[in-house]
C-alpha positions in Angstrom: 23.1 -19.0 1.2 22.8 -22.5 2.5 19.6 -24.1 3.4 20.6 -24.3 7.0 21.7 -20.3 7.4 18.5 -19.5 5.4 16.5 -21.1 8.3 18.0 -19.7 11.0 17.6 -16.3 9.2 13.7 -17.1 8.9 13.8 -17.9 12.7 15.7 -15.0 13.9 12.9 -12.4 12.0 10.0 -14.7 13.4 11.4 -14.4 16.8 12.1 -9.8 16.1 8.3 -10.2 15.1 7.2 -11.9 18.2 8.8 -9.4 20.1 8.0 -6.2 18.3 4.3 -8.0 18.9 4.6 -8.6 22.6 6.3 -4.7 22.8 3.7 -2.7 20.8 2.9 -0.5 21.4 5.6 1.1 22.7 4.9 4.8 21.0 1.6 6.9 20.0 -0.5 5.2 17.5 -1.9 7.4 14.9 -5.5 6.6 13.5 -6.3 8.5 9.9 -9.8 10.0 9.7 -10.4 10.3 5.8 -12.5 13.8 6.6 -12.5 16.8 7.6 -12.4 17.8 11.4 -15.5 17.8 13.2 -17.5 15.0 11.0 -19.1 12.1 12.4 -16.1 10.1 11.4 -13.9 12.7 13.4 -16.0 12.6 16.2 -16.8 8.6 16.3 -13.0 8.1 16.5 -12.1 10.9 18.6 -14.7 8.7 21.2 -12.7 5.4 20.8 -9.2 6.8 20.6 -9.6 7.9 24.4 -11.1 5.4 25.5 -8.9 2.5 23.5 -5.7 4.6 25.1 -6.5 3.4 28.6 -6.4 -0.3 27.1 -3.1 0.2 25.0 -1.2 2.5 26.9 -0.5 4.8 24.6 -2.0 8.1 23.0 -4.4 7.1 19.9 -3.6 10.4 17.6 -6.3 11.5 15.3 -4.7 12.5 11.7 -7.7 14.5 9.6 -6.6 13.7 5.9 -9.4 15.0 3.5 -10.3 14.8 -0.1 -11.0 12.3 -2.9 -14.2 11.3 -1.1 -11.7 10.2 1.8 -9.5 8.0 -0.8 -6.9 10.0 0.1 -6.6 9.0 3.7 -7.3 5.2 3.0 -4.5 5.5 0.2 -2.0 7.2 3.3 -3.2 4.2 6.0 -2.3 1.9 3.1 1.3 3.1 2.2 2.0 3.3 5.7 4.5 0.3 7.3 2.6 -3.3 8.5 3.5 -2.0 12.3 0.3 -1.7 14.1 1.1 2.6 14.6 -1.1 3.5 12.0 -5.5 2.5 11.7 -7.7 3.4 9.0 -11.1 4.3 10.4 -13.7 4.6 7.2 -16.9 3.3 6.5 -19.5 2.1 3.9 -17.9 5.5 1.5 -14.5 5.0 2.1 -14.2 1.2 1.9 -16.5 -0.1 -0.3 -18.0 2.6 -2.6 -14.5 4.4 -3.3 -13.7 1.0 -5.3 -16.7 1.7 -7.8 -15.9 5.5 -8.1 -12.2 6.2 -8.4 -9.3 4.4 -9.9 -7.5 3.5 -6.8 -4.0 2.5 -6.7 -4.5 0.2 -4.0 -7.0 -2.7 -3.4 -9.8 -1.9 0.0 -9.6 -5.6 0.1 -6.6 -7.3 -0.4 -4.4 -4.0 0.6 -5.4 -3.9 4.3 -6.4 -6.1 7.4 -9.7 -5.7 9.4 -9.5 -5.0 12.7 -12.9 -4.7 13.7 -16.9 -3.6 12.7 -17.9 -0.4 14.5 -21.2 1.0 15.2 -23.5 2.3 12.5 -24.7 5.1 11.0 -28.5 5.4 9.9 -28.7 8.2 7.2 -31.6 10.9 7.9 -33.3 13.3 5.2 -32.8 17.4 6.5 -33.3 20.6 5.2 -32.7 24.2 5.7 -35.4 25.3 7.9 -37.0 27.7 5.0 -38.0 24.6 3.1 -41.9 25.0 3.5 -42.3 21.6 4.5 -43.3 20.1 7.5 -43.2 16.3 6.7 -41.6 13.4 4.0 -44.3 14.1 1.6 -44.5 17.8 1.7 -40.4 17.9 1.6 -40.8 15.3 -1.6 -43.6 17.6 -3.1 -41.4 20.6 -2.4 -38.4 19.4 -4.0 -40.6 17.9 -7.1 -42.0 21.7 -7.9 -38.9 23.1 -7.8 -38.0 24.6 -11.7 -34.6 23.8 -11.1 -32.7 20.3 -9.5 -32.5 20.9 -5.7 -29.4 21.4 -4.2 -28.0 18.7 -2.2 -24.5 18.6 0.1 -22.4 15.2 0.1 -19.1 14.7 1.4 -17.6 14.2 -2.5 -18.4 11.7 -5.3 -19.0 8.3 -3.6 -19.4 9.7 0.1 -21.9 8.2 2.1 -24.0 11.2 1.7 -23.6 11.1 -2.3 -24.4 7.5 -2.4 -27.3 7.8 -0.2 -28.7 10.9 -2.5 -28.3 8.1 -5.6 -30.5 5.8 -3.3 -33.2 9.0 -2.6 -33.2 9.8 -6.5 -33.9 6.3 -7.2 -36.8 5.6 -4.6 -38.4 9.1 -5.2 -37.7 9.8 -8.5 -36.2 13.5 -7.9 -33.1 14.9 -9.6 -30.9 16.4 -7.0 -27.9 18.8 -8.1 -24.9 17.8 -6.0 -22.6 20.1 -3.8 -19.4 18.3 -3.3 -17.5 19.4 0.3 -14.7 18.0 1.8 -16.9 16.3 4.9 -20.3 16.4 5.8 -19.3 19.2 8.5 -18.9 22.0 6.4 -22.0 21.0 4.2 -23.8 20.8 7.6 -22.7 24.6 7.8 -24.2 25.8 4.3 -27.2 24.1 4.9 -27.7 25.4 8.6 -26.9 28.7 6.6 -29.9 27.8 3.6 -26.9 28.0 1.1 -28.0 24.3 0.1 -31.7 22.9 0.0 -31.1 19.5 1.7 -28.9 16.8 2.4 -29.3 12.8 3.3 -27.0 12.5 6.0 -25.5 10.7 8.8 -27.8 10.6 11.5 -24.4 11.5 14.3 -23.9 14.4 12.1 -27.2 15.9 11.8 -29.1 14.9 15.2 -27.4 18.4 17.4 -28.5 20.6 15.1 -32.0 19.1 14.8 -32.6 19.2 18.1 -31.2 22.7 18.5 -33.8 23.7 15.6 -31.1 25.3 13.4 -32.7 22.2 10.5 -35.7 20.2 10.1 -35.9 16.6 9.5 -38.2 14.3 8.2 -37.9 10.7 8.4 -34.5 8.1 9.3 -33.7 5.2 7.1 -33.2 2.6 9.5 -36.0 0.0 9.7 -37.1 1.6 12.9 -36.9 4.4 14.5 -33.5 5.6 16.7 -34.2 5.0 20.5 -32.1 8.8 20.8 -35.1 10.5 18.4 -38.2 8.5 18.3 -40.5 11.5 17.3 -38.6 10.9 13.8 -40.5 8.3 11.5 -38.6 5.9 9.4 -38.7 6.2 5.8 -41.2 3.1 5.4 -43.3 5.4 7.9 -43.2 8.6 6.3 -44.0 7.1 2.9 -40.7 6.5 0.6 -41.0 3.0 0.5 -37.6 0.9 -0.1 -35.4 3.8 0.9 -33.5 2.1 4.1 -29.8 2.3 4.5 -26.9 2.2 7.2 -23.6 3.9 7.5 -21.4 1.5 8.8 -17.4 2.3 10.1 -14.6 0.2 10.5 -11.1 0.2 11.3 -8.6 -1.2 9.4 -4.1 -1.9 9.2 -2.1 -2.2 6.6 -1.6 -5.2 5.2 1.1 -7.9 7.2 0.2 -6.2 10.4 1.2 -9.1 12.7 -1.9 -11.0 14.4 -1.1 -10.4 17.4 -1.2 -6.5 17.1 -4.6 -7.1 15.0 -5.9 -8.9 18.0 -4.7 -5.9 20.5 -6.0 -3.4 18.6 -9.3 -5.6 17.9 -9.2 -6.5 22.0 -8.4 -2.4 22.8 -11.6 -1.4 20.5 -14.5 -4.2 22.1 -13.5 -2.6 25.5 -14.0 0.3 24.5 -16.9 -0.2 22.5 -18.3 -1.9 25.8 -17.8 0.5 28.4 -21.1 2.1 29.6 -19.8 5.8 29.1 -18.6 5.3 25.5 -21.8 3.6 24.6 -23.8 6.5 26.2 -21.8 9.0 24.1 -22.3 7.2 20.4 -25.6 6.4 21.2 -26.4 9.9 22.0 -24.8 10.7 18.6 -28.2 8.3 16.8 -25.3 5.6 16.2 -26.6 1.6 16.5 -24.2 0.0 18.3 -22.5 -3.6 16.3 -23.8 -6.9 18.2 -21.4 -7.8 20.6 -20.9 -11.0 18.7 -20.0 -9.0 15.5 -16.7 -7.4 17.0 -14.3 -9.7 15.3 -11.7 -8.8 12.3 -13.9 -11.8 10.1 -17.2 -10.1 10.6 -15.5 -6.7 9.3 -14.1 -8.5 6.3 -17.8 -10.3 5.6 -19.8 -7.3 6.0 -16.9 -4.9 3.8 -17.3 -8.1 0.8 -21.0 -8.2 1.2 -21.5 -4.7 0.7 -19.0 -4.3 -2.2 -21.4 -6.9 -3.7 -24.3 -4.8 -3.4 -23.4 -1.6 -3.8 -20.6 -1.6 -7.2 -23.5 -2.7 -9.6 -25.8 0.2 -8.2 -23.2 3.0 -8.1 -21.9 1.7 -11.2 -25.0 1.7 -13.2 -25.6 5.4 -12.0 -22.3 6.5 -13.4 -20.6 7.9 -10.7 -17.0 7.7 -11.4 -14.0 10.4 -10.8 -10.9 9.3 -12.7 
């Protein structure tokens, strides 16, 4: 193939790519959820996928994929074709931790594009409502005088759940026997059910059936306290010093996804993240919403490297792998 052919070949794809760009998208867009139904995950995405329709044009389909701590679903986005039609929506777990604890066969950085930095996830400490506790320290005591490790739900080795239970061990000094699910939902079940003593989970997750009395909680681990349940302390407050922590989601493409569909997609989530009613909604769910100036594909990327730093040596160094 001469030089001159070979250009105009290059030219002619650059020019299909343009247009499949200015097109999209021209059919449903399907965004995979890497947990069960029903989950904060589910129901954070659910939230911008109707509201992110009205910007695209198009239906934003949910696809629940479960297991593997959610590496499952990431591994699907991943394999998926560079077209814009299919999102990853994960967080802290799925994108950064999953790295430390199973032997992917994809890279969470290199294998996938950012799109943008979604709102966050303070984790909170509950327990089934016959734990004879009332606050931190009386849960803490509770758990310390029991002759066997309490039993704590996570969403599966390296869920945001798990690695926050690694954190409370550490801070506390408490042994916790993990029950692996496949979402926080259904461990929000067995504990509503006092089939499982406690469980530090997301704050969206948890807050309903707090405030419907069917579990008891004791202190948040943001660095204040959420403007949806200010009668809950902090950690700091309630006594477990060092023991703060944020659940933050993203959504990402497969890698080569064109720019321009990046930038739609990005564009299609800030409005939606900025109407009034969307906002009400999450924040009603305990979720901080991302500073407007923070909705970019780079401060995704940043904040996904950063917390790879941070969090590999600590999970690695408490020996929580799943080959």
């Amino acid at each position: 193939m001469t030089k001159a052919v070979w250009a105009a070949l290059i030219a002619v794809l650059a020019v299909a790519g343009v247009a499949r760009a200015d097109d999209y998208p021209s059919r449903p867009i399907t965004i995979i959820v890497p947990f069960a139904a029903g989950g904060p995950s589910d129901a954070m995405a659910r939230v911008l996928a109707e509201r992110m329709r009205v910007s695209l044009g198009q239906p934003l389909v949910v696809e629940n994929v479960t297991g593997a701590g959610g590496s499952i679903g990431v591994g699907r986005a991943v394999q998926s074709p560079p077209d814009g039609y299919t999102i990853s929506f994960g967080h802290l777990g799925t994108h950064v931790a999953n790295g430390a604890v199973y032997k992917l066969k994809y890279d969470l950085v290199t294998d996938l594009e950012p799109v943008v930095l979604l709102p966050s996830n303070p984790m909170i400490v509950v327990s089934k409502n016959a734990a004879p506790a009332t606050s931190l320290k009386e849960l803490l005591d509770w758990l310390k005088s029991r002759p066997s490790p309490p039993t704590a739900g996570t969403a599966g080795a390296g869920s945001g759940s798990h690695i926050a239970g690694v954190y409370f061990e550490s801070v506390s000094g408490i042994k916790l026997q993990y029950v692996p699910y496949r979402g926080t939902a259904p461990a929000l079940n067995d504990l509503i059910a006092g089939q499982i003593d406690i469980i530090v989970d997301q704050t969206s997750n948890s807050i309903s059936q707090v405030r419907a009395g069917t579990i008891r909680a004791y202190a948040v681990t943001d660095d204040k306290r959420l403007a949806s349940a200010p009668e809950i302390p902090t950690a700091e407050e309630a006594g477990l010093k060092g023991f703060n922590m944020t659940l933050w989601s993203g959504m990402w493409v497969p890698k080569g996804t064109p720019k321009e569909i990046v930038a739609k997609l990005n564009t299609a989530a800030v409005e939606a993240l900025n109407d009034p009613a969307v906002r009400k909604q999450l924040e009603n769910q305990g979720l901080e919403m991302t500073p407007k100036d923070q909705l970019t594909p780079e401060a995704l990327a940043t904040r996904q490297k950063a917390e790879i730093a941070k969090w590999w040596p600590i999970i690695k160094a408490a020996n929580i792998k799943v080959d």
